[in-house]
PyMOL CGO cylinders between C-alpha atoms (Angstrom):
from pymol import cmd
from pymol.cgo import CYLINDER

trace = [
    CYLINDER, 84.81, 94.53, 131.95, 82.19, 91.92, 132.40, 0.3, 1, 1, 1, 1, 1, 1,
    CYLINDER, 82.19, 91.92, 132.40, 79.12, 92.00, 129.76, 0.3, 1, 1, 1, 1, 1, 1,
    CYLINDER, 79.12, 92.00, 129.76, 76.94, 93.61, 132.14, 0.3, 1, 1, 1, 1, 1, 1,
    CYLINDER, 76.94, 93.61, 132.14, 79.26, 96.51, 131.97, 0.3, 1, 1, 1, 1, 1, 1,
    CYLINDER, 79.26, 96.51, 131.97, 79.63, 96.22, 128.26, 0.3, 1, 1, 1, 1, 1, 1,
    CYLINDER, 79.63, 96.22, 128.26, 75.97, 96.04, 127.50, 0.3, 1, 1, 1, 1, 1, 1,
    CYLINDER, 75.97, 96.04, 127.50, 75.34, 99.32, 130.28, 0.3, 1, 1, 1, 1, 1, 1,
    CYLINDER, 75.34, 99.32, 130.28, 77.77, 101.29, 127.98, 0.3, 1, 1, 1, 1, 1, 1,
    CYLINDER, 77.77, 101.29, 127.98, 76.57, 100.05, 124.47, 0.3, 1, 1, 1, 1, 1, 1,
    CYLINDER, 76.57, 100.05, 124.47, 73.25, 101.20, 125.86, 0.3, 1, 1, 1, 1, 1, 1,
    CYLINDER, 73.25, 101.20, 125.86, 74.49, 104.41, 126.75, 0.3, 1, 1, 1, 1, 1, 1,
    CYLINDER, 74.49, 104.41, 126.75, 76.28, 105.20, 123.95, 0.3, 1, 1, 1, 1, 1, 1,
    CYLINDER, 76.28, 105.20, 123.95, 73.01, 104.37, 121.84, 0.3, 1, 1, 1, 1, 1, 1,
    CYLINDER, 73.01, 104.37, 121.84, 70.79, 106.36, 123.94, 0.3, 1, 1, 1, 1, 1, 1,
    CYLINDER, 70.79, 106.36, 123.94, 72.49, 109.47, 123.74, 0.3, 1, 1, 1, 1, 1, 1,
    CYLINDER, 72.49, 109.47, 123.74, 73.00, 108.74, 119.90, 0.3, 1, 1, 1, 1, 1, 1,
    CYLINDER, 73.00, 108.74, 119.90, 68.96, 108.12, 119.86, 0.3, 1, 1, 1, 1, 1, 1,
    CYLINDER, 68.96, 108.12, 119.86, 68.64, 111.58, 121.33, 0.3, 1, 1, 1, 1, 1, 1,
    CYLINDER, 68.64, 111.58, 121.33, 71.12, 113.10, 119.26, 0.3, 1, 1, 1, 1, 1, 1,
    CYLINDER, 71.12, 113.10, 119.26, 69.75, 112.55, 116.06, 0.3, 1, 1, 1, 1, 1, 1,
    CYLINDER, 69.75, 112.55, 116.06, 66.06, 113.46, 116.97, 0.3, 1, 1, 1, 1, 1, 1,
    CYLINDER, 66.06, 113.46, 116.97, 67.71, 116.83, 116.85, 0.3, 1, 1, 1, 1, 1, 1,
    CYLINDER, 67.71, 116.83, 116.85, 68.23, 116.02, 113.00, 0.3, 1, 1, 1, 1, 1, 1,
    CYLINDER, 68.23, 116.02, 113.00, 65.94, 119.25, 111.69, 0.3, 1, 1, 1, 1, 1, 1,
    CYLINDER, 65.94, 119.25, 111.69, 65.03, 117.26, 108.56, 0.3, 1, 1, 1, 1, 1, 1,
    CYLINDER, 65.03, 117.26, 108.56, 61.89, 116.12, 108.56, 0.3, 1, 1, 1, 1, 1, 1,
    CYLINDER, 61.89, 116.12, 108.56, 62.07, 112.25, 108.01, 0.3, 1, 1, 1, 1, 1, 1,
    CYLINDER, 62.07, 112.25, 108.01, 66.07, 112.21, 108.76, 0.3, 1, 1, 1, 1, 1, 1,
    CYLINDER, 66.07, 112.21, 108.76, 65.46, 111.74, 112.28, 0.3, 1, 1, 1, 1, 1, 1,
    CYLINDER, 65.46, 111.74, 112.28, 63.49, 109.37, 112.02, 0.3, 1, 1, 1, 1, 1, 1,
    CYLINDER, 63.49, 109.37, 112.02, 65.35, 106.88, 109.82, 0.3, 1, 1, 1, 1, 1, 1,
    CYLINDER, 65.35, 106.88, 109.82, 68.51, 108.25, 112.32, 0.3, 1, 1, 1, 1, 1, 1,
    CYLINDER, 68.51, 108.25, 112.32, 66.94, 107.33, 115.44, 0.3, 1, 1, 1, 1, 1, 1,
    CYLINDER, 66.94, 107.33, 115.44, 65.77, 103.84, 113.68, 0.3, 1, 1, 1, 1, 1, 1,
    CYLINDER, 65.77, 103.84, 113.68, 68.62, 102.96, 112.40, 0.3, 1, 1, 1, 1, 1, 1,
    CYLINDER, 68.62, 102.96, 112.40, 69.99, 103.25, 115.71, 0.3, 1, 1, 1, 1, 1, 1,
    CYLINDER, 69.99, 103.25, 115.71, 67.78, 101.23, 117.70, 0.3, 1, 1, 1, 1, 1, 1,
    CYLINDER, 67.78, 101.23, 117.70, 68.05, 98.46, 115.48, 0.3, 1, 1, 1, 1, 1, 1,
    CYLINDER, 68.05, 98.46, 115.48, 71.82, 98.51, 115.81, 0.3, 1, 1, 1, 1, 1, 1,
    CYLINDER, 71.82, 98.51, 115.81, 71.32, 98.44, 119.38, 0.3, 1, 1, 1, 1, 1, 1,
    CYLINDER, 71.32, 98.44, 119.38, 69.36, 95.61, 119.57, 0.3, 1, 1, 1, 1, 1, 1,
    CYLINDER, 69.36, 95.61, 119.57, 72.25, 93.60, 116.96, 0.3, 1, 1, 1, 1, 1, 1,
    CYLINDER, 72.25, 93.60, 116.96, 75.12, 94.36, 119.17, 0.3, 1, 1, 1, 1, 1, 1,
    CYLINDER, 75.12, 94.36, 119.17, 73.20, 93.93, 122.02, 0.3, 1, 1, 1, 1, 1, 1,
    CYLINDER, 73.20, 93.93, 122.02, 72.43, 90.03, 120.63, 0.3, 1, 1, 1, 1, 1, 1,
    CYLINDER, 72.43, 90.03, 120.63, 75.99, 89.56, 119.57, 0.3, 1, 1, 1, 1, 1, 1,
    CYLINDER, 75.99, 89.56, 119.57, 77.45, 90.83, 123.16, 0.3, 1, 1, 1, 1, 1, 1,
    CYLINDER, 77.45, 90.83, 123.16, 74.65, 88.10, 124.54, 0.3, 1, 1, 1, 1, 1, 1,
    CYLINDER, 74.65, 88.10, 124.54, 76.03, 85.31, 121.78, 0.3, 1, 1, 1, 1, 1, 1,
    CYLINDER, 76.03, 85.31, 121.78, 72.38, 85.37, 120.27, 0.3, 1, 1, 1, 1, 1, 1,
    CYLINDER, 72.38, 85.37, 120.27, 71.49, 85.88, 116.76, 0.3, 1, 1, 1, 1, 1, 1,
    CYLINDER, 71.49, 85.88, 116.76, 69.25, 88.46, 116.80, 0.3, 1, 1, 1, 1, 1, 1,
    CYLINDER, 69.25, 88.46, 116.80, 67.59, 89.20, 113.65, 0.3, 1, 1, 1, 1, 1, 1,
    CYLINDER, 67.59, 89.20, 113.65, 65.10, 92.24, 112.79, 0.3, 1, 1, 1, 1, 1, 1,
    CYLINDER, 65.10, 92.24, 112.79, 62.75, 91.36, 109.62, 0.3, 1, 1, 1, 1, 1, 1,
    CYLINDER, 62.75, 91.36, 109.62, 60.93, 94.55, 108.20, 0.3, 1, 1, 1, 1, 1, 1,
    CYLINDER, 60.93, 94.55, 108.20, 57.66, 93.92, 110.37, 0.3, 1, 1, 1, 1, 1, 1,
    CYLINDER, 57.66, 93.92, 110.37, 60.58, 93.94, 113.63, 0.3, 1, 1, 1, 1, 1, 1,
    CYLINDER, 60.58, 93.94, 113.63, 61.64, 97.19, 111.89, 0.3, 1, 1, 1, 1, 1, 1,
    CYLINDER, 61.64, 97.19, 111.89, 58.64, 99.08, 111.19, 0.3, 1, 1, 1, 1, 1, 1,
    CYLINDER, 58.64, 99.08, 111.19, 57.64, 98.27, 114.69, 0.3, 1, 1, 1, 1, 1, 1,
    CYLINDER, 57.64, 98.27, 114.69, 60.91, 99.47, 116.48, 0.3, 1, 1, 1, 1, 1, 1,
    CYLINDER, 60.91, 99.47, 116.48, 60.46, 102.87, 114.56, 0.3, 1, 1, 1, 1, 1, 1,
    CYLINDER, 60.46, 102.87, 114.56, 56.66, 103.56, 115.27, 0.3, 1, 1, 1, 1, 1, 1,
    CYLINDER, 56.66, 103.56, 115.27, 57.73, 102.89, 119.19, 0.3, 1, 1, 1, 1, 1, 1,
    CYLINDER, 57.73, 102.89, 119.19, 60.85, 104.64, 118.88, 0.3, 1, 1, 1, 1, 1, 1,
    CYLINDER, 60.85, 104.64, 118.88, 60.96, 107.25, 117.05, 0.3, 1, 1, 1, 1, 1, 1,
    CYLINDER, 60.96, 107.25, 117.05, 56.90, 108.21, 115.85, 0.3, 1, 1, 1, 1, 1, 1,
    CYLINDER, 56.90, 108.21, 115.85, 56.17, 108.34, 119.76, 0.3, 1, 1, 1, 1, 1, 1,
    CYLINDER, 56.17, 108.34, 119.76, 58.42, 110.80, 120.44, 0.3, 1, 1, 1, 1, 1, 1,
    CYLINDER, 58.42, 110.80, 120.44, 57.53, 113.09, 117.37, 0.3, 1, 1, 1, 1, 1, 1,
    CYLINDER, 57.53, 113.09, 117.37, 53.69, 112.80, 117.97, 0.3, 1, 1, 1, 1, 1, 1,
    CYLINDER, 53.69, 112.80, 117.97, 54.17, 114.03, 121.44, 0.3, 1, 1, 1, 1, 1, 1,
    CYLINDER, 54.17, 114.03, 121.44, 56.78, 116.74, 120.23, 0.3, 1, 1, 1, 1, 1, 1,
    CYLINDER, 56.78, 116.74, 120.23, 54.39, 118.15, 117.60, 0.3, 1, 1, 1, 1, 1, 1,
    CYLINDER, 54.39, 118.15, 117.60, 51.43, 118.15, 120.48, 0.3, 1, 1, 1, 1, 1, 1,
    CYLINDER, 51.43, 118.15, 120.48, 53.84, 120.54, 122.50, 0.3, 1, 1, 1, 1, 1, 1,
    CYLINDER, 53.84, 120.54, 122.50, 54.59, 122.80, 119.27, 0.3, 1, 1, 1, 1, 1, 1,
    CYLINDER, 54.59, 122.80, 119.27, 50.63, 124.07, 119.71, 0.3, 1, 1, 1, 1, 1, 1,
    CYLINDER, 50.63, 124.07, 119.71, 52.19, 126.11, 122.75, 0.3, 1, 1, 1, 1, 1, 1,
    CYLINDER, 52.19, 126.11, 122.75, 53.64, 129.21, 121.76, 0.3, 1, 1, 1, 1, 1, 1,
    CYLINDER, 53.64, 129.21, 121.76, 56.58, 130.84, 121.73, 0.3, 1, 1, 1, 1, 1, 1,
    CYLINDER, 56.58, 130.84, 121.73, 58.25, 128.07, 123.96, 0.3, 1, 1, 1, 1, 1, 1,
    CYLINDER, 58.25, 128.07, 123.96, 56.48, 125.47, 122.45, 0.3, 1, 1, 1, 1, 1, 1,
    CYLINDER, 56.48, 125.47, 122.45, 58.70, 125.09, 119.46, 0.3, 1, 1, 1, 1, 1, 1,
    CYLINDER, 58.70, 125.09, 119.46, 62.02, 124.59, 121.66, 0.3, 1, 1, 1, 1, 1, 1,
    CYLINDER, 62.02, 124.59, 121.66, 60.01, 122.28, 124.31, 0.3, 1, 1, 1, 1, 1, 1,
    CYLINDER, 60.01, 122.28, 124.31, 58.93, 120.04, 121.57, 0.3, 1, 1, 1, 1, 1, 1,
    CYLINDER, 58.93, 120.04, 121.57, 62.55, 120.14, 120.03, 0.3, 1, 1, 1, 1, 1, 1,
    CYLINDER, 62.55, 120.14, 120.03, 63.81, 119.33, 123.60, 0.3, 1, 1, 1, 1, 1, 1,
    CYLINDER, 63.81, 119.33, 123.60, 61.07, 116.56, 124.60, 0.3, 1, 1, 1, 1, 1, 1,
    CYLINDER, 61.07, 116.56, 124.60, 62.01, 114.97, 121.67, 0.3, 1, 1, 1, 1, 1, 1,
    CYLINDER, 62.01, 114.97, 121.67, 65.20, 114.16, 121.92, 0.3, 1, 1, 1, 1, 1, 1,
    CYLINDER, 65.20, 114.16, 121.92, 64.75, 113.27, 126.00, 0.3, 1, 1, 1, 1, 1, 1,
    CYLINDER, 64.75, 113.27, 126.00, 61.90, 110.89, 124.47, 0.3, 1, 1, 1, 1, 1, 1,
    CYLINDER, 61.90, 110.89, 124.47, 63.83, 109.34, 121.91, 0.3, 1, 1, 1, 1, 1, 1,
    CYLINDER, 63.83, 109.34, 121.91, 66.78, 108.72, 124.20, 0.3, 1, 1, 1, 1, 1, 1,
    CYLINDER, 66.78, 108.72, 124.20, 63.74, 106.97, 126.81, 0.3, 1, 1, 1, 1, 1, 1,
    CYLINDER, 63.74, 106.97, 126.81, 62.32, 104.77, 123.95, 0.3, 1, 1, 1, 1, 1, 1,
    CYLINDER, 62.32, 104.77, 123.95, 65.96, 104.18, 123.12, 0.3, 1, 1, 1, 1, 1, 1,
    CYLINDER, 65.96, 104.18, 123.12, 66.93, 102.95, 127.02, 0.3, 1, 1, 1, 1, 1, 1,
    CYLINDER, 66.93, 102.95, 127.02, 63.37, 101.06, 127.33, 0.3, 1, 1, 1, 1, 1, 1,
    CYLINDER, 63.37, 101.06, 127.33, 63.90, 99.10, 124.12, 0.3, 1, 1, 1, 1, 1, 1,
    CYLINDER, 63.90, 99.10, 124.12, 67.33, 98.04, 125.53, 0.3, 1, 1, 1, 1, 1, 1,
    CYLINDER, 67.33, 98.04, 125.53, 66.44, 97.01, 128.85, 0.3, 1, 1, 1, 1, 1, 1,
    CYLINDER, 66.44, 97.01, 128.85, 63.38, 95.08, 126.94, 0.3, 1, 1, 1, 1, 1, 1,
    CYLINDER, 63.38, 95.08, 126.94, 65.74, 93.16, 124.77, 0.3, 1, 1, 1, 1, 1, 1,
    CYLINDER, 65.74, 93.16, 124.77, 68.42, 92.89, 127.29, 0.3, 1, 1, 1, 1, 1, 1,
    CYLINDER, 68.42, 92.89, 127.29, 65.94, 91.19, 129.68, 0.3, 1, 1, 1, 1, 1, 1,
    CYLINDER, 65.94, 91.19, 129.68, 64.84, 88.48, 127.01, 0.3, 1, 1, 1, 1, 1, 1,
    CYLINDER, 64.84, 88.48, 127.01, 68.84, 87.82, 126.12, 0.3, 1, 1, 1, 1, 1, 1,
    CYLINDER, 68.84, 87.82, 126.12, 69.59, 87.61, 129.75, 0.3, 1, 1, 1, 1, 1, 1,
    CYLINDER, 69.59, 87.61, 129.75, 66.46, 85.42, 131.14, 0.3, 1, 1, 1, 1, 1, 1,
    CYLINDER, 66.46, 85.42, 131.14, 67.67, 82.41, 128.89, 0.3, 1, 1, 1, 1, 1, 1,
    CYLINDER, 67.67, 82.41, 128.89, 64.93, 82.73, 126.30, 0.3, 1, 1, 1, 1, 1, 1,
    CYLINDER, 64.93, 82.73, 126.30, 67.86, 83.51, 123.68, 0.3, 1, 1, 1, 1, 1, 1,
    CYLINDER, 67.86, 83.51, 123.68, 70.78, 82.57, 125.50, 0.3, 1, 1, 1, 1, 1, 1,
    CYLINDER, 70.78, 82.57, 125.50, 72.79, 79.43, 123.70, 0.3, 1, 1, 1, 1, 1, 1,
    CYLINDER, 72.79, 79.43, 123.70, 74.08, 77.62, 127.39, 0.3, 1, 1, 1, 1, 1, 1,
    CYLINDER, 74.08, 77.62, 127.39, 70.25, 78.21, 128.46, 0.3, 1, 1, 1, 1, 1, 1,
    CYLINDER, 70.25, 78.21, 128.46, 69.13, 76.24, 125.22, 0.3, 1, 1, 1, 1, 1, 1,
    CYLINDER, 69.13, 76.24, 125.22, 71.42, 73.84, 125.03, 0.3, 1, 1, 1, 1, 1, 1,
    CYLINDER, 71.42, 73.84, 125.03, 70.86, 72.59, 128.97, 0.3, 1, 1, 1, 1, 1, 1,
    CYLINDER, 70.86, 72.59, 128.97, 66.91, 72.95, 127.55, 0.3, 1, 1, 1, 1, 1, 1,
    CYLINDER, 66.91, 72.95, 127.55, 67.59, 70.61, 125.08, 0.3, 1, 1, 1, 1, 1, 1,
    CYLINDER, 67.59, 70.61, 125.08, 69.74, 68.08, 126.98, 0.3, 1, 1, 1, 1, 1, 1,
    CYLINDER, 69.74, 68.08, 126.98, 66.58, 67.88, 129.56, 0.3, 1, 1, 1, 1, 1, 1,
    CYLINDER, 66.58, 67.88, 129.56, 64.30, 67.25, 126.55, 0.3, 1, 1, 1, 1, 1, 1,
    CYLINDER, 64.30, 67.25, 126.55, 66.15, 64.50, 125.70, 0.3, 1, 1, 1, 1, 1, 1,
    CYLINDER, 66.15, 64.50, 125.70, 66.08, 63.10, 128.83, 0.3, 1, 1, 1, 1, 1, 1,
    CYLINDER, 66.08, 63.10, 128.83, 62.69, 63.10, 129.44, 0.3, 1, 1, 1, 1, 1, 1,
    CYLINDER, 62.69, 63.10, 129.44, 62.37, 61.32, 126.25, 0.3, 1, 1, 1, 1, 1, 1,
    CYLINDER, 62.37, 61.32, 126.25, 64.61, 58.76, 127.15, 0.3, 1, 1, 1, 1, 1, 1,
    CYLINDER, 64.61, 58.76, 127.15, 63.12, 58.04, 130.13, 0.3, 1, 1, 1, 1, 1, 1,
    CYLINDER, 63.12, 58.04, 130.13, 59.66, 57.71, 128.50, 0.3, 1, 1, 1, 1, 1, 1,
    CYLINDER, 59.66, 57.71, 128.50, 61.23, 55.09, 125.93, 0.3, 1, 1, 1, 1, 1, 1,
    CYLINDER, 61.23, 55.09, 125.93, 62.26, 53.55, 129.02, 0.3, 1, 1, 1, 1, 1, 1,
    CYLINDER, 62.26, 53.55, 129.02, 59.05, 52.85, 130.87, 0.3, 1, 1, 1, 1, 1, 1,
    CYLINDER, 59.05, 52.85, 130.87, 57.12, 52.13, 127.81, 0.3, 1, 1, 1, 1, 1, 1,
    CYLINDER, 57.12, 52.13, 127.81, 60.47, 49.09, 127.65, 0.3, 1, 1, 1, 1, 1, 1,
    CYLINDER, 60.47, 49.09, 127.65, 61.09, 50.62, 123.55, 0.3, 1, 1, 1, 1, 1, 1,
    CYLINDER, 61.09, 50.62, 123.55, 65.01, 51.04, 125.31, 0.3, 1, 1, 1, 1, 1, 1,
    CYLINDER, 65.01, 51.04, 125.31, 66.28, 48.75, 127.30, 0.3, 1, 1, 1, 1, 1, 1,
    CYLINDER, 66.28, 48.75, 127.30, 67.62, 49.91, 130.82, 0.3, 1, 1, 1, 1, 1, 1,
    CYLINDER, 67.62, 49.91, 130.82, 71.40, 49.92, 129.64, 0.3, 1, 1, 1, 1, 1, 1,
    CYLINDER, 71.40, 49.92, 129.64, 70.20, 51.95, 126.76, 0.3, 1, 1, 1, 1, 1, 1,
    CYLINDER, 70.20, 51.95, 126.76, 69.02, 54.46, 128.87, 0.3, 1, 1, 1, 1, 1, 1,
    CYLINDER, 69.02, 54.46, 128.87, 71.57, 54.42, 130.93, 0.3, 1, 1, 1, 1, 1, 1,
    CYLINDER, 71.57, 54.42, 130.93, 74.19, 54.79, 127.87, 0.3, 1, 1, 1, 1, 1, 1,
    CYLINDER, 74.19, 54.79, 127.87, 71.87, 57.59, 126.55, 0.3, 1, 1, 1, 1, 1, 1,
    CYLINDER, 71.87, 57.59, 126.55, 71.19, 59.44, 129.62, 0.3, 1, 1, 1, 1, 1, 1,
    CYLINDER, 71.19, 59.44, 129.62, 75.23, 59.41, 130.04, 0.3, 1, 1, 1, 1, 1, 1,
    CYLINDER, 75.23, 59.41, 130.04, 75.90, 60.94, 126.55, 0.3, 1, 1, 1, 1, 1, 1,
    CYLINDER, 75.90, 60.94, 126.55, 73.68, 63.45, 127.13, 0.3, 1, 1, 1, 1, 1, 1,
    CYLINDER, 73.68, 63.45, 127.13, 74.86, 64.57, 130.70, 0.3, 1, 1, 1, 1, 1, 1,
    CYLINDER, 74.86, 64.57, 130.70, 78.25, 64.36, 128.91, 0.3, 1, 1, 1, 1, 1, 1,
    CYLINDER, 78.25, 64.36, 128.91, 77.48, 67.12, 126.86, 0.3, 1, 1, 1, 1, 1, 1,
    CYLINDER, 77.48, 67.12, 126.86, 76.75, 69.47, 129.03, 0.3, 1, 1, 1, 1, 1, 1,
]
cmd.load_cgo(trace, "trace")
């Protein structure tokens, strides 16, 4: 299974968790539930990607306003219609929870996948820093040719 695979499926598995517990009837429960899962998501989704991804409190008081206070706010709206107002705001939000679930993946997904995270990605970054340095020392003659030369080999040697 290649990691594309794996992340689809720890996506899926996290979506329909996210929409699961927005069914929590406790008020509050759901949203800690659907929280707490998002921010799980977007760990394993770091580790399957080889990036440390960390969440500080701001990260996590941000993931639950987006996704799980969205998805309430629009819920309650729908609870103003009656009779079938109460189940269609039950209903919309778990199907919205689940979405803010699935966008916040592809979101962090994305980042890990473009390079802006990924370790190879940094480390060929960093190698081509280095070079350019080098090469700079070079014309302004603080290393000597076979310096850079010796330099710029190391460093294509580590990649």
């Amino acid at each position: 299974m290649t990691t594309h695979d794996r992340a689809n499926q720890l996506i899926h598995n996290h979506v329909v968790g996210a929409a699961a517990a927005a069914a929590i009837p406790l008020p509050l429960a759901d949203l800690v539930a659907v929280t707490a899962i998002q921010l799980s998501l977007v760990r394993k989704l770091g580790r399957l990607y080889g990036a440390d991804v960390g969440v500080d409190a701001a990260g996590a008081i941000g993931i639950g306003l987006f996704g799980a206070l969205l998805p309430r706010v629009v819920a309650s709206g729908l609870k103003i219609l009656p009779g079938i107002g109460t189940i269609g705001g039950g209903l919309a939000q778990c199907a919205l929870s689940g979405a803010t679930t699935w966008a916040l993946a592809q979101s962090v997904r994305n980042r890990l996948v473009s390079g802006a995270l990924d370790p190879e990605t940094r480390a060929h970054d960093d190698v081509s820093r280095s070079l350019a340095r080098a090469e700079r020392l070079r014309r302004r003659g603080v290393l000597s040719e076979e310096e850079y030369l010796r330099t710029r080999d190391e460093l294509l040697s580590a990649l």
